[in-house]
C-alpha positions as CSV (number, residue, x, y, z in Angstrom):
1,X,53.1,-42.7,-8.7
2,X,55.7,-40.8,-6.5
3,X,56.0,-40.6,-2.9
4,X,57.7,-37.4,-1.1
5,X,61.1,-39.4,-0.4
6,X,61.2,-40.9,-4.0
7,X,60.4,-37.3,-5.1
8,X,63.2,-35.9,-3.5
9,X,65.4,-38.6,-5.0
10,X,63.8,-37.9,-8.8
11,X,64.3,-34.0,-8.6
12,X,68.0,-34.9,-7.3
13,X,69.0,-36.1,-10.5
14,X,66.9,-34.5,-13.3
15,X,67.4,-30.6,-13.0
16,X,63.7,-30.5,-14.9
17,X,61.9,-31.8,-11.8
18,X,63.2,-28.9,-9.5
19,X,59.8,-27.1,-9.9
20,X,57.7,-30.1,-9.6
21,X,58.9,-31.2,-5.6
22,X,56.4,-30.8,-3.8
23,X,54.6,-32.2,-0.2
24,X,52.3,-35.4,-0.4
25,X,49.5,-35.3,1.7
26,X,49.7,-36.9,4.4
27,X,48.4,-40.3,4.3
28,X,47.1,-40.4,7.5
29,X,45.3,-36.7,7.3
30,X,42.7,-37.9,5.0
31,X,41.4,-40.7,6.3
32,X,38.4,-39.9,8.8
33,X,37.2,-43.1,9.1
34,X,40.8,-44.7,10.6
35,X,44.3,-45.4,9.5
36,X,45.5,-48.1,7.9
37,X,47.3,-50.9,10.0
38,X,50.8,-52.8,8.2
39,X,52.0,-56.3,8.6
40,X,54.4,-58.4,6.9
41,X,53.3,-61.2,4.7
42,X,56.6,-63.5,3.4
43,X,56.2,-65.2,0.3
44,X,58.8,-67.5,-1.5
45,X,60.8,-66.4,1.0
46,X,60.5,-62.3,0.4
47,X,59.4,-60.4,3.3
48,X,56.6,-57.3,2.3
49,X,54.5,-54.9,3.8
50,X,51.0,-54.8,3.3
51,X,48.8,-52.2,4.4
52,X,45.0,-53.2,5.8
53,X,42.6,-51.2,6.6
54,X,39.4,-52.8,8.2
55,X,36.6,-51.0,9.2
56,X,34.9,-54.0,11.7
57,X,36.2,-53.7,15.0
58,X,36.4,-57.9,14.7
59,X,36.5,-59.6,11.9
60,X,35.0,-63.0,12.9
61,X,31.6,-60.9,13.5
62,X,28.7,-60.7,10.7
63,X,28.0,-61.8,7.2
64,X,31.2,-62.5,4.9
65,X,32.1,-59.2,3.2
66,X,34.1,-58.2,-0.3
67,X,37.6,-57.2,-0.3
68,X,39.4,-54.6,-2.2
69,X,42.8,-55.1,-3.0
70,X,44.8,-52.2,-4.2
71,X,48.0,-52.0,-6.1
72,X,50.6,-49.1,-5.8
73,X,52.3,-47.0,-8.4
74,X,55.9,-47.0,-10.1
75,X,57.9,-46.0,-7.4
76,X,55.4,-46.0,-4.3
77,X,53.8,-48.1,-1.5
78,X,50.4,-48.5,0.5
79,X,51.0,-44.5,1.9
80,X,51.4,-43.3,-1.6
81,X,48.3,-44.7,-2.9
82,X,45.8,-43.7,0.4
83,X,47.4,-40.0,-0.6
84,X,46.7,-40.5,-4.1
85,X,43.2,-41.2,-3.6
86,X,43.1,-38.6,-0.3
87,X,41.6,-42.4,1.6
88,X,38.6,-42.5,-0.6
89,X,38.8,-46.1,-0.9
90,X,39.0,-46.5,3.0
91,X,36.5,-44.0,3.5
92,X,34.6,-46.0,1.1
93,X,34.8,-49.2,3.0
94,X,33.7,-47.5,6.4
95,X,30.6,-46.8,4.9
96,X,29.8,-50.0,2.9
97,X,31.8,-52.3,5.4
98,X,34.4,-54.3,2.9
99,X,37.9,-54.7,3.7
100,X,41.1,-52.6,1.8
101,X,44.1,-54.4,1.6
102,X,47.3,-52.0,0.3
103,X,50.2,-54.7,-1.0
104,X,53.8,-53.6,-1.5
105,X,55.8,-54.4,-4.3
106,X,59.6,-55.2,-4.6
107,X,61.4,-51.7,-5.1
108,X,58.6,-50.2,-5.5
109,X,57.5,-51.7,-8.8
110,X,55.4,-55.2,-9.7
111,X,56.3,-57.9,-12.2
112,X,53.7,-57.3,-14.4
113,X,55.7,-58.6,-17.7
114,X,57.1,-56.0,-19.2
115,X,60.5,-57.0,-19.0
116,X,61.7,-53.5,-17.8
117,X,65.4,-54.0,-17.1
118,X,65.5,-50.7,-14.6
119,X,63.2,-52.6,-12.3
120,X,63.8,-55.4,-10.0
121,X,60.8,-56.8,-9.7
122,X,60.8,-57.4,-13.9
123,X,65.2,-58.1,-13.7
124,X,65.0,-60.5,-11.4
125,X,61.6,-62.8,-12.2
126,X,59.7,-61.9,-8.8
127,X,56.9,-63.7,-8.9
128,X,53.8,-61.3,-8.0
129,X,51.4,-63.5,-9.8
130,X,52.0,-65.7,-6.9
131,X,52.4,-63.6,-3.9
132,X,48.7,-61.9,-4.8
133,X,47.2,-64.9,-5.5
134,X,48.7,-66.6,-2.0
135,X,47.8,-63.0,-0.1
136,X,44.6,-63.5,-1.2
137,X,43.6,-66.8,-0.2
138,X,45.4,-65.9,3.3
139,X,43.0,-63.0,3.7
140,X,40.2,-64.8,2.7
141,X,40.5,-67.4,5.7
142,X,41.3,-65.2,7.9
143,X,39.5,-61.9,7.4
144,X,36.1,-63.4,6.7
145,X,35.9,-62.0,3.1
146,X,33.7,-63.3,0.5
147,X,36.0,-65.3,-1.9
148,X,33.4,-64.6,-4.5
149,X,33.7,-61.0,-3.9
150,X,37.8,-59.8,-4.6
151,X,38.2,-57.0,-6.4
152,X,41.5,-55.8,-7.6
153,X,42.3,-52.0,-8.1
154,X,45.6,-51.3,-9.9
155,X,47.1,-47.2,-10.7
156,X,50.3,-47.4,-13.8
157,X,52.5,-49.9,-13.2
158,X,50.0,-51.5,-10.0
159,X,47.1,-51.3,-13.4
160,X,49.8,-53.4,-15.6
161,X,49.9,-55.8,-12.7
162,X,46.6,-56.0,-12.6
163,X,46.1,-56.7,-16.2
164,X,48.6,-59.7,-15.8
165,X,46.9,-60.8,-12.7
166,X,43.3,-60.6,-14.1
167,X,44.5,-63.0,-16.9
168,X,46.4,-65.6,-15.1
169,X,44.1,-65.4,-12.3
170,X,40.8,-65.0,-13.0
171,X,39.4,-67.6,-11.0
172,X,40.9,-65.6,-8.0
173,X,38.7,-62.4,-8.8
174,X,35.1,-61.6,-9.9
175,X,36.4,-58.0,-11.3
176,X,39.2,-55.2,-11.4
177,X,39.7,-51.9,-12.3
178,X,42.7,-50.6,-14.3
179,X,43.5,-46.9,-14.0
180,X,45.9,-44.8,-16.2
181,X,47.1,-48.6,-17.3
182,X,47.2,-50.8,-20.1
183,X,47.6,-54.3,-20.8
184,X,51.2,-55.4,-21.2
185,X,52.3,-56.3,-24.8
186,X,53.8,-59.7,-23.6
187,X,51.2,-60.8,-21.6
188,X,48.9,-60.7,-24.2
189,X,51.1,-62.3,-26.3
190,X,50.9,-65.3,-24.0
191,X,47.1,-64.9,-23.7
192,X,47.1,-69.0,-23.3
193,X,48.4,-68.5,-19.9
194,X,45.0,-66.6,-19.1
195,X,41.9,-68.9,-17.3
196,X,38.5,-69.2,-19.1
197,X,36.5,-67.6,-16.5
198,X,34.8,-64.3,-17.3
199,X,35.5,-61.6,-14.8
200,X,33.8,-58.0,-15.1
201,X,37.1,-55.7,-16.1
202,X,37.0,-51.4,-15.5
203,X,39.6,-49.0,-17.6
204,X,40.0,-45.6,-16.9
205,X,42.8,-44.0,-19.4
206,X,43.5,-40.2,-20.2
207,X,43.8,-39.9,-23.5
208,X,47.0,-37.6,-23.2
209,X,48.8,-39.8,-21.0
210,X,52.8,-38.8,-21.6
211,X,54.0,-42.3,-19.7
212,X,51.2,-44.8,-20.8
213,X,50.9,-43.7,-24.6
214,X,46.9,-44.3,-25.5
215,X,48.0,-45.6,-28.5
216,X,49.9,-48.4,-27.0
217,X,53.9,-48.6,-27.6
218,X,56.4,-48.1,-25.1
219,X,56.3,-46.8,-21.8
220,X,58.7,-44.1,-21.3
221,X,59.3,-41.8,-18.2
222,X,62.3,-39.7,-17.7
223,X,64.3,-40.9,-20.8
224,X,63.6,-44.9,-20.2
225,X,61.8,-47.3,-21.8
226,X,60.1,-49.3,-19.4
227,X,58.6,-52.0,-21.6
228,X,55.6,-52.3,-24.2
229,X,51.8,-51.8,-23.5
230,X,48.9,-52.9,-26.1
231,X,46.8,-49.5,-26.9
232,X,43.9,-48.5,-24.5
233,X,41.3,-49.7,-27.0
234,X,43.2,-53.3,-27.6
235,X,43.0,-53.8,-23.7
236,X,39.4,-53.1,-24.1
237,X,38.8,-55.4,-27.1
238,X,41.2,-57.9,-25.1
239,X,38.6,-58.1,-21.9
240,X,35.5,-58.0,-24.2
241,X,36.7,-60.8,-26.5
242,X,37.6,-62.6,-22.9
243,X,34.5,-62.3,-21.6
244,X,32.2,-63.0,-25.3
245,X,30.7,-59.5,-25.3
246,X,28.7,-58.8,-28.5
247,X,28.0,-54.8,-28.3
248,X,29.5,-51.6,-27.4
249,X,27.5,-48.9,-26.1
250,X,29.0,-45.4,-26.4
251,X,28.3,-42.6,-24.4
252,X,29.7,-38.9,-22.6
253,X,29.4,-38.7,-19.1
254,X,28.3,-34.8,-18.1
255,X,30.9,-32.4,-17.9
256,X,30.9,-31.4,-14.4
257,X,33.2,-29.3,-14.4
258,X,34.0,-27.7,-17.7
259,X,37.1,-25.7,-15.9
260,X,39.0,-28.9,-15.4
261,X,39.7,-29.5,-19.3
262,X,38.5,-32.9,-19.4
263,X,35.4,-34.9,-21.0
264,X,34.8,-38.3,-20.6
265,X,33.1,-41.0,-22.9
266,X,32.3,-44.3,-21.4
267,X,32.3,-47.1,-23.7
268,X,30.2,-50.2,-22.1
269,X,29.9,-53.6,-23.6
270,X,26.8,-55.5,-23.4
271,X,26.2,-59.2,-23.7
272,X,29.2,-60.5,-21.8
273,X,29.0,-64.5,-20.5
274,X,27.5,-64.8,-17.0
275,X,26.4,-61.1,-16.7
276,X,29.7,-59.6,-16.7
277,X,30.5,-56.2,-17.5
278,X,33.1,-54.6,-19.2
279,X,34.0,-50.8,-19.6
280,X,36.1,-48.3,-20.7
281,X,36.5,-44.2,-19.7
282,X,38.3,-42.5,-22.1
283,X,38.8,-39.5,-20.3
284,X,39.4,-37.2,-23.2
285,X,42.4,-34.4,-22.2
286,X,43.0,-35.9,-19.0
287,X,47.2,-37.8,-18.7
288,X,48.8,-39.9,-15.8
289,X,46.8,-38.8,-13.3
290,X,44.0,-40.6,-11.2
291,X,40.8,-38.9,-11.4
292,X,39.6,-36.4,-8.6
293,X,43.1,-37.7,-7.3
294,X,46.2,-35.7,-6.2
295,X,48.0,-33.5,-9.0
296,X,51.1,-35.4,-7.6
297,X,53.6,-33.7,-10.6
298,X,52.4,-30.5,-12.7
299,X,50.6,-30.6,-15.7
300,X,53.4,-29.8,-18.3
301,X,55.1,-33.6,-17.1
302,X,51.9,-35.8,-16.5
303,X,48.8,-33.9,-17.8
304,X,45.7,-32.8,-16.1
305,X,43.6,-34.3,-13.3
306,X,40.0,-34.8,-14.2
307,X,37.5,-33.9,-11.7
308,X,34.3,-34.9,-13.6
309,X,34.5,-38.4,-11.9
310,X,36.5,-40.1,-8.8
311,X,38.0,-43.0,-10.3
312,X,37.9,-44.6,-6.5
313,X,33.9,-44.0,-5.9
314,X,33.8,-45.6,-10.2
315,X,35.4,-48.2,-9.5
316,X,34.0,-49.2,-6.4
317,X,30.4,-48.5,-7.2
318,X,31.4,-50.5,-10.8
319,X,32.3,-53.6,-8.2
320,X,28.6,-53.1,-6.0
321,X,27.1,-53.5,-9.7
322,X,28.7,-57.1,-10.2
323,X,27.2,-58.5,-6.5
C-alpha cells in the first residue's frame, strides 16, 4: 500500500507509473465517527508512531472491551491504511465500542521474515515480533482492553507480519485476519518457533494478485524480489493443521455485484480445537487490492477491487463470531 508522498516518489522513477499518480483520500475525510490521535511508543530503543483511535470519551469507564490492531502496507503508515479502508474499521469501533490501534513500521515496512534486502526493517533484524507483542500488553493496562480479546488485522506486507506474529505469538491473540497476504516461506520453515495455542485465523487473497503470487513464490513489485511466500492454499492448510481442524466446507458467496468482475468462494474449516475458526476467501479475479477498499493504483498494475464484500466489516464481524 502507497501513500500520496511515496506515490509521488514511485512514479518519479518508473516512467510506467506516470498514469497511475493519483490523490489519496484523505484520511481524516472519511472518518465520521472522529480522527485518529498519534503518540510515540519506543521500543528497544526505536522511536514509532502509532495511531489510536478510541471511541470512549475515557477509557477507565465500563466493561473491558476488544482491541483491533491494524498493520500498514509496503511503503505506508496509520494514514494510508484509515484511507485504504475509507475509516471503516474506526467507524466500526464507534458503533460496537472496541479500540483501533494503527502501528507504524520502520521505513515503512515490517520484519515479517522474508529477508527482503531493499527493506530495512528485514536488512537490519528489527524486531517487530517484539515491539507488537510489548505495544500490546502496554495497551492492554492502560486502555482497559480485554487481553482475551486482540485481534490483529494485517494488508501485504502488514498480512506477512501478521502471519509471523500469529505464529510466534499466539498466546498474545485470540484471532487475525490476513488480507491480500501470505504466510512467509521462512517462517514456516521455522514453524517450531510458533506457540501451541489455537487462535481463529481469516485470509482474504485475490486470486490474480501480480505482487503476492496465489501460487506462492516470490514476491515481486516493480522489478524486485522481495522475498518468498507459501501459496494461499498452504497458508490455509498451515492455520488448519495449527489449529487440528478436520473438514473444509466450500462455498460462493452471492455476487453482489456482477459488474465488479469478481466471485468469491469461502472455504471454512470445521472441527478446530477449542471452537476456533479458520477461513479462507478466495476472491476469484480480484489482485492486490483490499476489498470494497480504495483502487489505490489501476487495474492493469494491481488488479481489480472486489466490491461483493468489505474485507474491514469480514473481518471484524469474523472477530464478534470468536467472543
Amino acid at each position: 500500500m502507497f501513500s500520496e508522498a511515496n506515490i509521488g516518489r514511485l512514479c518519479s522513477l518508473v516512467v510506467l507509473l506516470l498514469a497511475a499518480c493519483r490523490s489519496a483520500p484523505s484520511a481524516s475525510g472519511m472518518n465520521d465517527a472522529g480522527e485518529s490521535k498519534s503518540y510515540v511508543f519506543k521500543h528497544e530503543g526505536i522511536v514509532r508512531d502509532v495511531g489510536v483511535f478510541d471511541p470512549r470519551l475515557r477509557t477507565d469507564e465500563g466493561l473491558s472491551r476488544p482491541m483491533v490492531v491494524v498493520l500498514h502496507g509496503g511503503l505506508g503508515d496509520d494514514d494510508d491504511v484509515v484511507a485504504l479502508t475509507f475509516g471503516k474499521l474506526n467507524k466500526l469501533a464507534a458503533e460496537d465500542d472496541f479500540l483501533v490501534v494503527y502501528p507504524q513500521g520502520i521505513g515503512g515496512h515490517w520484519n515479517d521474515g522474508r529477508n527482503a534486502k531493499p527493506y530495512v526493517a528485514q536488512r537490519e533484524g528489527v524486531n517487530d515480533v517484539g515491539f507488537l507483542a510489548t505495544l500490546i500488553g502496554n495497551l492492554v493496562e492502560r486502555r482497559n482492553v480485554d487481553p482475551d480479546a486482540v485481534f490483529l488485522v494485517g494488508v501485504s506486507d502488514g498480512a506477512m507480519m501478521t502471519h509471523r506474529f500469529a505464529c510466534e505469538r499466539t498466546n498474545k491473540l485470540r484471532g487475525f485476519a490476513a488480507i491480500i497476504g501470505a504466510m512467509p516461506y521462512e517462517v514456516a520453515r521455522r514453524r517450531w518457533r510458533c506457540g501451541k495455542e489455537p487462535l481463529s485465523a481469516l485470509m482474504i487473497n485475490g486470486t490474480e494478485d501480480p505482487i503476492v503470487p496465489w501460487d506462492g513464490g516470490m514476491v515481486q513489485f516493480g522489478g524486485q524480489k522481495l522475498g518468498r511466500v507459501l501459496s494461499v492454499e498452504r497458508t490455509f492448510s498451515f492455520w488448519r493443521r495449527h489449529d487440528g481442524c478436520t473438514n473444509v466446507a466450500v462455498s460462493k458467496i452471492p455476487d453482489f455485484v456482477p459488474t465488479d468482475g469478481t466471485r468469491i468462494e469461502r472455504h471454512k474449516a470445521t472441527g478446530c480445537a477449542e471452537g476456533t475458526k479458520v477461513e479462507l476467501f478466495a476472491v476469484e479475479g480480484a489482485g492486490h487490492t483490499w476489498p470494497s477498499g480504495w483502487q489505490y493504483l489501476p487495474e492493469n498494475m494491481i488488479g481489480p477491487t472486489s466490491q461483493d464484500i468489505n474485507a474491514a466489516v469480514a473481518a471484524w464481524r469474523f472477530f464478534q463470531s470468536t467472543l
